[in-house]
mmCIF file of the N, C-alpha and C atoms, coordinates in Angstrom:
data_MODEL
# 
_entry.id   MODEL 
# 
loop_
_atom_site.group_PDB 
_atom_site.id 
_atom_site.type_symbol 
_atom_site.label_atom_id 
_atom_site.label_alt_id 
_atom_site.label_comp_id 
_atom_site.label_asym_id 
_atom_site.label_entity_id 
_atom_site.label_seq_id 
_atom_site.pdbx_PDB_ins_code 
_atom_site.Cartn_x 
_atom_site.Cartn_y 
_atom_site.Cartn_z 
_atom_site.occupancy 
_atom_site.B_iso_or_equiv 
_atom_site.pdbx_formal_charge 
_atom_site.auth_seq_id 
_atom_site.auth_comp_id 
_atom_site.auth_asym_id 
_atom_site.auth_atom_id 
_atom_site.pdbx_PDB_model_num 
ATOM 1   N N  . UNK A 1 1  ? 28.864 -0.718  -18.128 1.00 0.00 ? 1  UNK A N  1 
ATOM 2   C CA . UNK A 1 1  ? 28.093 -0.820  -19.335 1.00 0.00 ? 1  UNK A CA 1 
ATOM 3   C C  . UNK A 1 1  ? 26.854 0.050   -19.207 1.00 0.00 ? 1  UNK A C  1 
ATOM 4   N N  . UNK A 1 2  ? 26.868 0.902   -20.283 1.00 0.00 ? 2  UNK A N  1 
ATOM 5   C CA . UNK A 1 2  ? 25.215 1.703   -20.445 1.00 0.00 ? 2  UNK A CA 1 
ATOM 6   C C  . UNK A 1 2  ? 23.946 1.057   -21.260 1.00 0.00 ? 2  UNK A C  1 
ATOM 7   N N  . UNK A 1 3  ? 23.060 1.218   -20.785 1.00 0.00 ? 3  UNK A N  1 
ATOM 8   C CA . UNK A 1 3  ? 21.820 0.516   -22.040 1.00 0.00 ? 3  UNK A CA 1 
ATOM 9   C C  . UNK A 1 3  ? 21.258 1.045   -22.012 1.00 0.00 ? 3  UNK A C  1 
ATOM 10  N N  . UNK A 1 4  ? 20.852 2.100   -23.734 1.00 0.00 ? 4  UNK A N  1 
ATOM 11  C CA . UNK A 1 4  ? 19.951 2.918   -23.848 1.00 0.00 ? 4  UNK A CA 1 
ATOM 12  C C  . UNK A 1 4  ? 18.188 1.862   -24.078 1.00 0.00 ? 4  UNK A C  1 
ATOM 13  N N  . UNK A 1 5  ? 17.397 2.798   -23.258 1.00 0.00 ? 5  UNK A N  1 
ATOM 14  C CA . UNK A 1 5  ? 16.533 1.584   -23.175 1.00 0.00 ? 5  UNK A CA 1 
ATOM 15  C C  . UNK A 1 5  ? 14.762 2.859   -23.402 1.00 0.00 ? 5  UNK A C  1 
ATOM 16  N N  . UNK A 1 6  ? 13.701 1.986   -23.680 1.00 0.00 ? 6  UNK A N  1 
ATOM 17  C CA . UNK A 1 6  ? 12.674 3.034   -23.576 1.00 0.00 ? 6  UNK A CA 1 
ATOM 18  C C  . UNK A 1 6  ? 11.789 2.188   -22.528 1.00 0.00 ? 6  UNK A C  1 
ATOM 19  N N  . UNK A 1 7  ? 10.939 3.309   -21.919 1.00 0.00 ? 7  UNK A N  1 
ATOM 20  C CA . UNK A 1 7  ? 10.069 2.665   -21.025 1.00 0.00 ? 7  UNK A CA 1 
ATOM 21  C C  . UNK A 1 7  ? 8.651  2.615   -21.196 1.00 0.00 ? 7  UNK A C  1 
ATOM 22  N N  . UNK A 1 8  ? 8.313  1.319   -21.548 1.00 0.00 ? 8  UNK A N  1 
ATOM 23  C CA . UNK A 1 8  ? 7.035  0.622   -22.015 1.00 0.00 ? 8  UNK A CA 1 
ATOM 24  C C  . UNK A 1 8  ? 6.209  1.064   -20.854 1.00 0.00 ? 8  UNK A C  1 
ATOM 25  N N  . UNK A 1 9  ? 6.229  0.771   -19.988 1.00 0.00 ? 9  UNK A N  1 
ATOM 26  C CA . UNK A 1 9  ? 4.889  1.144   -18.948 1.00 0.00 ? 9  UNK A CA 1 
ATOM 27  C C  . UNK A 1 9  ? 5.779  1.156   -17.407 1.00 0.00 ? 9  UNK A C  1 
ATOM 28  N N  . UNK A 1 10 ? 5.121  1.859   -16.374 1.00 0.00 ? 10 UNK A N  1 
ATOM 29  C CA . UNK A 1 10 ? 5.701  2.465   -15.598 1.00 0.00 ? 10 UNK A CA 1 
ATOM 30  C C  . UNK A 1 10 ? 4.036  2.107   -14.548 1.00 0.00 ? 10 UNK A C  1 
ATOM 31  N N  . UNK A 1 11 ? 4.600  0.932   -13.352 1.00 0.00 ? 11 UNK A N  1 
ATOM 32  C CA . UNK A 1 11 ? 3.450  0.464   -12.395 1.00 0.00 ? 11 UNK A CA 1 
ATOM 33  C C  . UNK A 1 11 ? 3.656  0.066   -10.996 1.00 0.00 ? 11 UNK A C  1 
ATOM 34  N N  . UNK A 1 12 ? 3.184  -0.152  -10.040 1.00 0.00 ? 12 UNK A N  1 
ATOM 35  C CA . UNK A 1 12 ? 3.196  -0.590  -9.198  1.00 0.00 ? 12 UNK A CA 1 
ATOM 36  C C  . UNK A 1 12 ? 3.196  -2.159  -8.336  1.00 0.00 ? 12 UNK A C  1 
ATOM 37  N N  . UNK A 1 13 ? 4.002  -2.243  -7.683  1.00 0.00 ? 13 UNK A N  1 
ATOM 38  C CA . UNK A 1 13 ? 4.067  -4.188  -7.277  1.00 0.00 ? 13 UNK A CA 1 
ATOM 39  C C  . UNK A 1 13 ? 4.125  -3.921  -5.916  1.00 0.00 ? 13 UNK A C  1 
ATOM 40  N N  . UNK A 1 14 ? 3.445  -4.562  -5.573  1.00 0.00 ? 14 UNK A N  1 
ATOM 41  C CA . UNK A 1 14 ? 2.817  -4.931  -3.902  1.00 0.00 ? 14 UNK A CA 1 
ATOM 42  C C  . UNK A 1 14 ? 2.507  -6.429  -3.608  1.00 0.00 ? 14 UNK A C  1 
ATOM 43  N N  . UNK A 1 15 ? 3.434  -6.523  -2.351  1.00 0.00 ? 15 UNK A N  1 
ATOM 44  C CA . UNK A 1 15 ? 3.224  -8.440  -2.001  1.00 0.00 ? 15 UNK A CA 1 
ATOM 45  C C  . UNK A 1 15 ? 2.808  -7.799  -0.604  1.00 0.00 ? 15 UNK A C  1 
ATOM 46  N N  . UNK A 1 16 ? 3.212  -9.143  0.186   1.00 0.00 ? 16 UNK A N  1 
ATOM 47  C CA . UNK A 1 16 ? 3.123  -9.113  1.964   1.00 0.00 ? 16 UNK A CA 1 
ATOM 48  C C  . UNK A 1 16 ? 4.182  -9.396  2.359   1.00 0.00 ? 16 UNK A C  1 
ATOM 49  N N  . UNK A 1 17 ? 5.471  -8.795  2.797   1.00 0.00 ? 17 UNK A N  1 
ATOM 50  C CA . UNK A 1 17 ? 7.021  -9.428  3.568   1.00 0.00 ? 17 UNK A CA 1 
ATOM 51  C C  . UNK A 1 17 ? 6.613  -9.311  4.536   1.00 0.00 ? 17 UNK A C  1 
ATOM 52  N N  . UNK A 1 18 ? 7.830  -9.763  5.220   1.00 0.00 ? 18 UNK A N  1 
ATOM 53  C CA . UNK A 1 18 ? 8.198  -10.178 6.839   1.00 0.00 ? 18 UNK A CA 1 
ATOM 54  C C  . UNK A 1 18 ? 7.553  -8.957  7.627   1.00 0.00 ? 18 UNK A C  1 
ATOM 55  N N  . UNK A 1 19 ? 7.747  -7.473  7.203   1.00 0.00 ? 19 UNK A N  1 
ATOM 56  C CA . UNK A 1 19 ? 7.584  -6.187  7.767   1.00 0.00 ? 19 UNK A CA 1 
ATOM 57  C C  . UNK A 1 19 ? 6.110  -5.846  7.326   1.00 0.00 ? 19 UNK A C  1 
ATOM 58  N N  . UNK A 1 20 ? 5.632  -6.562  6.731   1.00 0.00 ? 20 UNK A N  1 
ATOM 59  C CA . UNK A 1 20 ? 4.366  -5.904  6.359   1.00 0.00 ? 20 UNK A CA 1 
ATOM 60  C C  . UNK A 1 20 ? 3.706  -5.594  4.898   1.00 0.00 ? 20 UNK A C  1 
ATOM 61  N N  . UNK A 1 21 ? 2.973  -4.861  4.116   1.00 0.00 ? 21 UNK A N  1 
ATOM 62  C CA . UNK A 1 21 ? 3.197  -5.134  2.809   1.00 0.00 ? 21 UNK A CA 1 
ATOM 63  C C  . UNK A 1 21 ? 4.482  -3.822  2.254   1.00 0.00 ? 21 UNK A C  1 
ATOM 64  N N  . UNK A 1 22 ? 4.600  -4.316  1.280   1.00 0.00 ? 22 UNK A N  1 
ATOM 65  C CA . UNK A 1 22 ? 5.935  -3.857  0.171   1.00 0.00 ? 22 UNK A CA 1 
ATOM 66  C C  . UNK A 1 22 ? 5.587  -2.997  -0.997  1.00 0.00 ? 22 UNK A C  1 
ATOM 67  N N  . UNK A 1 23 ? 5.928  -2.020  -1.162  1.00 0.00 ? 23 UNK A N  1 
ATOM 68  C CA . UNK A 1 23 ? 5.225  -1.546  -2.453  1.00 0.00 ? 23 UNK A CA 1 
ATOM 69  C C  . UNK A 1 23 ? 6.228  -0.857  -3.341  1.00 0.00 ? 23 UNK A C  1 
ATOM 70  N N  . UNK A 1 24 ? 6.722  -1.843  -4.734  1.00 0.00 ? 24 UNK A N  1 
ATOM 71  C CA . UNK A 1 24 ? 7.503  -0.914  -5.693  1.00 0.00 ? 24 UNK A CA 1 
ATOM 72  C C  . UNK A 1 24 ? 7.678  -0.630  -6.666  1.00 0.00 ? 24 UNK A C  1 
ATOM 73  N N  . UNK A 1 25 ? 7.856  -0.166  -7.457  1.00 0.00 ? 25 UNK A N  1 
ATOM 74  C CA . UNK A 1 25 ? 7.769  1.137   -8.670  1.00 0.00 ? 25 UNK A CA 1 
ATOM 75  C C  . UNK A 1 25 ? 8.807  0.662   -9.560  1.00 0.00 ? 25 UNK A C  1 
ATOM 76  N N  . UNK A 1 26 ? 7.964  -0.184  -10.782 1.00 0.00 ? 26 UNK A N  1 
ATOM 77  C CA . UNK A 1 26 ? 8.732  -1.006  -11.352 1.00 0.00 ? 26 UNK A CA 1 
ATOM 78  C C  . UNK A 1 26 ? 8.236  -0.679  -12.842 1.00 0.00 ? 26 UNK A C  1 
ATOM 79  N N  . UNK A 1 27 ? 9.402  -0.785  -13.883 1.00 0.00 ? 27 UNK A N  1 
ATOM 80  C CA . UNK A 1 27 ? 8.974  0.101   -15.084 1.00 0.00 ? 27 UNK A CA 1 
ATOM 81  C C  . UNK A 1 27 ? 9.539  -1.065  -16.059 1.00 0.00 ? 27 UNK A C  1 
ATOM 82  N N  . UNK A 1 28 ? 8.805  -0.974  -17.589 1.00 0.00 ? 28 UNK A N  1 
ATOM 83  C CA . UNK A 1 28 ? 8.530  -2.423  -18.257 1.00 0.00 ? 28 UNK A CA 1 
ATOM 84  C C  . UNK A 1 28 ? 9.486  -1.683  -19.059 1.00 0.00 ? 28 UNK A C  1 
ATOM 85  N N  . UNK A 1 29 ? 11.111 -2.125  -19.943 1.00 0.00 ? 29 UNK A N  1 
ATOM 86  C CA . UNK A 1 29 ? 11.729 -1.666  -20.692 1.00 0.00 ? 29 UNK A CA 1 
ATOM 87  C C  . UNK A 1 29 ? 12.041 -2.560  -21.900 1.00 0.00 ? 29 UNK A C  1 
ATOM 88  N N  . UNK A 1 30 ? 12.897 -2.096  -23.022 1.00 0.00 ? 30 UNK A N  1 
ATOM 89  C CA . UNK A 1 30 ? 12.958 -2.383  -24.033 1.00 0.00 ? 30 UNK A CA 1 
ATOM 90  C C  . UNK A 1 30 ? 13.995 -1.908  -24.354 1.00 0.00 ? 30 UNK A C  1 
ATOM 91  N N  . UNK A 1 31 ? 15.035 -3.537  -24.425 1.00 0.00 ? 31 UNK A N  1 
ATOM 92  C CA . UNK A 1 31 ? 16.250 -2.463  -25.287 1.00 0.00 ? 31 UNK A CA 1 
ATOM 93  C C  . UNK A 1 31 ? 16.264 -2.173  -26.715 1.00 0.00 ? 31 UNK A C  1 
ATOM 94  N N  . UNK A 1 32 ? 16.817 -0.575  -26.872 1.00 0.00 ? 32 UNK A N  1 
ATOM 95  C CA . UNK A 1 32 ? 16.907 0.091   -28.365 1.00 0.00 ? 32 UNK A CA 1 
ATOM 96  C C  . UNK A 1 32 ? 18.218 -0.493  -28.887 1.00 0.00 ? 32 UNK A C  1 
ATOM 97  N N  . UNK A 1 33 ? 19.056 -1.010  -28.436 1.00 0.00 ? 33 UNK A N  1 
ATOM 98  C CA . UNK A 1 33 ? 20.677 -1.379  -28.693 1.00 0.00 ? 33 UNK A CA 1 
ATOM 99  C C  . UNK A 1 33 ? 20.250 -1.558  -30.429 1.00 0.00 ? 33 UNK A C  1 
ATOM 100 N N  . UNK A 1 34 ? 21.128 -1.173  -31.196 1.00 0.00 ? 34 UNK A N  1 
ATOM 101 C CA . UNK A 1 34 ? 20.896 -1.390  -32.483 1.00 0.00 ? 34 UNK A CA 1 
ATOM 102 C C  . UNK A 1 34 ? 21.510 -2.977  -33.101 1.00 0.00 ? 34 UNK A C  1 
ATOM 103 N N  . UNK A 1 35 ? 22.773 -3.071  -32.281 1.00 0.00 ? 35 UNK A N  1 
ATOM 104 C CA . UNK A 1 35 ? 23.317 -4.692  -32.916 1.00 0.00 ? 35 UNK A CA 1 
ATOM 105 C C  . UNK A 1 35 ? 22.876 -5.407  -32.633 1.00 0.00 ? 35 UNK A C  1 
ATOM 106 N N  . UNK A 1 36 ? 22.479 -5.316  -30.955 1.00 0.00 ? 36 UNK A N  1 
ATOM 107 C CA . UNK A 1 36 ? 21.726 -7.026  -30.616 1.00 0.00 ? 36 UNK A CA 1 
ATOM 108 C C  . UNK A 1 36 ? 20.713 -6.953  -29.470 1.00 0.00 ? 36 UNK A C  1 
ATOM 109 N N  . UNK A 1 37 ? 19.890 -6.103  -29.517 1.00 0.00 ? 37 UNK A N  1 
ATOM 110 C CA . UNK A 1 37 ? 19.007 -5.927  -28.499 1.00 0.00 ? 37 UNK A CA 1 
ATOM 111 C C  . UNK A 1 37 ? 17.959 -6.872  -27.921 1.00 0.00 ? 37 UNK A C  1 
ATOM 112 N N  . UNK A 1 38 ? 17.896 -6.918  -26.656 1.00 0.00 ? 38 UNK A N  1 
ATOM 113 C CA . UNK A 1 38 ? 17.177 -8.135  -26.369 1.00 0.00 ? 38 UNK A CA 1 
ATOM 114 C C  . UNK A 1 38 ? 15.528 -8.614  -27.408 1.00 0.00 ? 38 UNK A C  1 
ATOM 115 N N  . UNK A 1 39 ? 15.031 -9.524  -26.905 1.00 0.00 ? 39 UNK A N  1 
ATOM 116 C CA . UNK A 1 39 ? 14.501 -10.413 -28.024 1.00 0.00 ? 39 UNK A CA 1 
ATOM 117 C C  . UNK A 1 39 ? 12.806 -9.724  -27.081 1.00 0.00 ? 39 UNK A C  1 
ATOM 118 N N  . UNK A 1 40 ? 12.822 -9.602  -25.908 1.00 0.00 ? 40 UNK A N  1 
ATOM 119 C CA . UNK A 1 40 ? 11.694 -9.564  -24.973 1.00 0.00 ? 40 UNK A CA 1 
ATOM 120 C C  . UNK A 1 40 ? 12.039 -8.318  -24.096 1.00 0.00 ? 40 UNK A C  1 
ATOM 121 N N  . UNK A 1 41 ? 11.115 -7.528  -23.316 1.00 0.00 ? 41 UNK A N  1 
ATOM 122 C CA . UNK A 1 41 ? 10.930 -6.372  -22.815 1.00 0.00 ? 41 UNK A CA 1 
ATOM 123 C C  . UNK A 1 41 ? 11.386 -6.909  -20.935 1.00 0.00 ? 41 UNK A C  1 
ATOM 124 N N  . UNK A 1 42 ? 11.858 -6.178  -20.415 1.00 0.00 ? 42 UNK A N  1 
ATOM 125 C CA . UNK A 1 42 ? 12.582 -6.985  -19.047 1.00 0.00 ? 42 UNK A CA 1 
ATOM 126 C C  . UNK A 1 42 ? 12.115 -5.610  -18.110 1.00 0.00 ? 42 UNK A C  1 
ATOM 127 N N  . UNK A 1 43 ? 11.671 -6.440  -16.916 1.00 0.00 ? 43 UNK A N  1 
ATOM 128 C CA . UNK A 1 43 ? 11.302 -5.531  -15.574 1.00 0.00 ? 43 UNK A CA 1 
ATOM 129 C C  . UNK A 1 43 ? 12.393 -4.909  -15.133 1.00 0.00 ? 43 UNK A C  1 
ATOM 130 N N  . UNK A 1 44 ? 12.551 -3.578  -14.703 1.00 0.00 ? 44 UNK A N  1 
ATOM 131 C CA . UNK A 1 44 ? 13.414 -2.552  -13.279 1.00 0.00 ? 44 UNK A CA 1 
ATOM 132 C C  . UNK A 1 44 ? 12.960 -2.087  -12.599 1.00 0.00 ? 44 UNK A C  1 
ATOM 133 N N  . UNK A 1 45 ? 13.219 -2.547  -10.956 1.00 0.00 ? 45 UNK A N  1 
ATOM 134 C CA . UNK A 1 45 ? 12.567 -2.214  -9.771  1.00 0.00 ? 45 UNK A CA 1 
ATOM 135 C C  . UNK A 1 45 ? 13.367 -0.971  -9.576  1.00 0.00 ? 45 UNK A C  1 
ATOM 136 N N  . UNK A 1 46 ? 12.752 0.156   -9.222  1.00 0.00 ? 46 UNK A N  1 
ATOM 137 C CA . UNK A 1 46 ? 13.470 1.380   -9.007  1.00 0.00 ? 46 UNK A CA 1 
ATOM 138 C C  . UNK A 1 46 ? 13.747 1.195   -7.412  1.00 0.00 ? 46 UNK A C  1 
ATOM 139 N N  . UNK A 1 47 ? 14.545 2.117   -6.507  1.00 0.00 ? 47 UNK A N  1 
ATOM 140 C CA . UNK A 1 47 ? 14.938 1.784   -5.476  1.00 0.00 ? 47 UNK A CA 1 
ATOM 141 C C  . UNK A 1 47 ? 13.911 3.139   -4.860  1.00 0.00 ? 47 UNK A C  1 
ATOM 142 N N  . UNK A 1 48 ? 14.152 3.820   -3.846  1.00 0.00 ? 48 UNK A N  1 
ATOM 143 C CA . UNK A 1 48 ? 12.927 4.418   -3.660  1.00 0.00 ? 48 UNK A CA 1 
ATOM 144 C C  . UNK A 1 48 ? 13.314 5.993   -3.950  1.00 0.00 ? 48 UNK A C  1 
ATOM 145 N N  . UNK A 1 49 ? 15.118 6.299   -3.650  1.00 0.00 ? 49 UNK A N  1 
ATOM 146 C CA . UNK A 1 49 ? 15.295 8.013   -4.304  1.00 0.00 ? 49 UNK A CA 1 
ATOM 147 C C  . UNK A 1 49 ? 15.019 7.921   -6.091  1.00 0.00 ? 49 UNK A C  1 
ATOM 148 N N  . UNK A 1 50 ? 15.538 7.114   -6.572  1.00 0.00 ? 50 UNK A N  1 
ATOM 149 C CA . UNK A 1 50 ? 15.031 6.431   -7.846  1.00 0.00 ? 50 UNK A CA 1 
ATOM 150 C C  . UNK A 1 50 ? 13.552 6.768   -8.345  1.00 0.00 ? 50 UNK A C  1 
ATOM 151 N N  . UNK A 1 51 ? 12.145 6.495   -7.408  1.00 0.00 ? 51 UNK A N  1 
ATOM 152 C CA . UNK A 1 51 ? 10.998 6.203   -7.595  1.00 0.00 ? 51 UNK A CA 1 
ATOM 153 C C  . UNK A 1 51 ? 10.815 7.769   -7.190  1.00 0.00 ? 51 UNK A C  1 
ATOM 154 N N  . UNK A 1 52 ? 11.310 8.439   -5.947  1.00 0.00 ? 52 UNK A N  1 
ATOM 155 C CA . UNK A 1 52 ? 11.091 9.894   -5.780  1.00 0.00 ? 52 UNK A CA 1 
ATOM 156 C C  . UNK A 1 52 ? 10.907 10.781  -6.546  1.00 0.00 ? 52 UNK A C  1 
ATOM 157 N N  . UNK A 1 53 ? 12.302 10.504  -7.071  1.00 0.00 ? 53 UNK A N  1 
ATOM 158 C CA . UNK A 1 53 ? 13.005 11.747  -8.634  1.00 0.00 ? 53 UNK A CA 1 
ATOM 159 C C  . UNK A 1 53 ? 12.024 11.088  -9.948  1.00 0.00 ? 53 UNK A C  1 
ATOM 160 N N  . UNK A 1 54 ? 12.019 10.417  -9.915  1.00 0.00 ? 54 UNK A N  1 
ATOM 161 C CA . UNK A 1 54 ? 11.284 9.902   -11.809 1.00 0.00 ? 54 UNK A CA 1 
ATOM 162 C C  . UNK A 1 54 ? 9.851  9.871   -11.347 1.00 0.00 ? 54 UNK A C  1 
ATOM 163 N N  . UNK A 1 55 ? 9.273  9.085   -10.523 1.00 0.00 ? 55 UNK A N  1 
ATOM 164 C CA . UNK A 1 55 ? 7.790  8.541   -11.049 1.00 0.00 ? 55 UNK A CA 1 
ATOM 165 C C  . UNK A 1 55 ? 7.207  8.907   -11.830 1.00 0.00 ? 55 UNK A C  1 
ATOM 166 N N  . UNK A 1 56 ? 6.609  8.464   -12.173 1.00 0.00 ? 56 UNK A N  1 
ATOM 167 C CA . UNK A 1 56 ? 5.697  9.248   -13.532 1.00 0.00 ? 56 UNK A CA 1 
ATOM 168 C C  . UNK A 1 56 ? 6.139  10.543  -14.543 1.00 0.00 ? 56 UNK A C  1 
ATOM 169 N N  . UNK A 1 57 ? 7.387  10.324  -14.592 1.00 0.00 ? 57 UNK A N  1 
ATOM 170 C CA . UNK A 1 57 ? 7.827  10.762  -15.441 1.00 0.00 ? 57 UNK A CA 1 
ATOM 171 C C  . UNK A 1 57 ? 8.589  10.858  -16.291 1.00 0.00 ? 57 UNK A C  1 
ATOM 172 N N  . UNK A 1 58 ? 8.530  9.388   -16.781 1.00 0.00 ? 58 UNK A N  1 
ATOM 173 C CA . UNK A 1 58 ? 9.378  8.600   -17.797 1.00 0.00 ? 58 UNK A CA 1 
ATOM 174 C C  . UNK A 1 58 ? 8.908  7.637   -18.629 1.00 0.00 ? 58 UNK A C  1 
ATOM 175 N N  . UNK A 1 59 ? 7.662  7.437   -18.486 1.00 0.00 ? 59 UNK A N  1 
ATOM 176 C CA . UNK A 1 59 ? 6.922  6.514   -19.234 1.00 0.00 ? 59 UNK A CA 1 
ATOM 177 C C  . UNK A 1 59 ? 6.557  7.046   -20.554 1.00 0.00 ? 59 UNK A C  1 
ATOM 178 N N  . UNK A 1 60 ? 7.662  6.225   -21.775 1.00 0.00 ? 60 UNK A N  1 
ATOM 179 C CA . UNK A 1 60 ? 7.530  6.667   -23.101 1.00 0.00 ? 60 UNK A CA 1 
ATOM 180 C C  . UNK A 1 60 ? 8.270  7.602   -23.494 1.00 0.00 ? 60 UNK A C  1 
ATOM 181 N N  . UNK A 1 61 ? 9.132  7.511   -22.748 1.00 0.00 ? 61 UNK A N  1 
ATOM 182 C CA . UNK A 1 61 ? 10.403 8.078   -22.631 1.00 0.00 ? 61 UNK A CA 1 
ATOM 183 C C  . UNK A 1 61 ? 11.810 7.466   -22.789 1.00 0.00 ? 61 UNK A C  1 
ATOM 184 N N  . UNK A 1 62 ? 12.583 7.744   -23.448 1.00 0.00 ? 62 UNK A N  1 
ATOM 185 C CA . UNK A 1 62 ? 14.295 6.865   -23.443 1.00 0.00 ? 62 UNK A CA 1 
ATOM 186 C C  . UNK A 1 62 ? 15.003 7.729   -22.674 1.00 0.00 ? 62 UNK A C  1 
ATOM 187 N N  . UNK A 1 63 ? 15.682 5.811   -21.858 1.00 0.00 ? 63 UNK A N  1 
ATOM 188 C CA . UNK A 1 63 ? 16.529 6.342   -20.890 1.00 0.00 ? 63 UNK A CA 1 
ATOM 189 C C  . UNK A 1 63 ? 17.627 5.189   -21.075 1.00 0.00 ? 63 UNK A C  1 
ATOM 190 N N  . UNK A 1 64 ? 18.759 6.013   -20.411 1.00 0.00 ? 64 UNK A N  1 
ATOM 191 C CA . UNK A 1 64 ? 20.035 5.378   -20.635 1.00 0.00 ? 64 UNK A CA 1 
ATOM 192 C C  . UNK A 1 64 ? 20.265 4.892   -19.058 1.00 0.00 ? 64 UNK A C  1 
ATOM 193 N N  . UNK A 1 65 ? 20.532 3.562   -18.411 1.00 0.00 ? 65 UNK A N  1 
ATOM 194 C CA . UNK A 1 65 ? 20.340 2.492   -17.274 1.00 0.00 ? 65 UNK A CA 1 
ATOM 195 C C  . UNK A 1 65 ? 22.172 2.140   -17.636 1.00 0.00 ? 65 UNK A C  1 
ATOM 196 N N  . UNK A 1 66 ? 22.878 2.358   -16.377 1.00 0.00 ? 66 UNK A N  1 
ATOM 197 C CA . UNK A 1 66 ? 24.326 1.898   -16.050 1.00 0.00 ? 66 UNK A CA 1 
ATOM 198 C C  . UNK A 1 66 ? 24.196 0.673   -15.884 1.00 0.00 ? 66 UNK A C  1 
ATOM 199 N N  . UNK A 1 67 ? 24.575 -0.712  -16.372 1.00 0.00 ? 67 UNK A N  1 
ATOM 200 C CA . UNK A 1 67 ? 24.551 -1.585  -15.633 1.00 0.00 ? 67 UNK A CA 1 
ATOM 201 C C  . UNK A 1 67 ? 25.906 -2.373  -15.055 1.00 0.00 ? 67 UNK A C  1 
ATOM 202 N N  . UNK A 1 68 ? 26.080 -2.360  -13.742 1.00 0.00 ? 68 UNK A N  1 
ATOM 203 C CA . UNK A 1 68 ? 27.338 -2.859  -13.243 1.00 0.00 ? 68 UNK A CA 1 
ATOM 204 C C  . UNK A 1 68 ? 27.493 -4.061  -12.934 1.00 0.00 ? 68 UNK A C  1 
# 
């Protein structure tokens, strides 16, 4: 399944794990789906080649997200 989606804001999340602190690159979306698109805007943690290739450069931008 594809979901064309736009990206509301594009930020950073940092806790403390087991290894030390954590830091990841998590972007606020919105689905555009025209029949039934969600009701509320939903978090995606990018993985880190993910966060490499995009950062900051997708915010306010539509993007199409595979979901398996």
């Amino acid at each position: 399944m594809r979901a064309n989606l736009q990206v509301i804001s594009e930020r950073l999340d940092s806790f403390t794990g087991k290894r030390g602190k954590v830091t990841n690159k998590v972007l606020s979306l919105l689905d555009l789906d025209p029949e039934k698109p969600f009701l509320n805007t939903f978090d995606y943690t990018m993985s880190e080649e993910e966060a490499e290739k995009h950062s900051g450069k997708v915010q306010g931008k539509r993007i199409e997200l595979a979901i398996t």
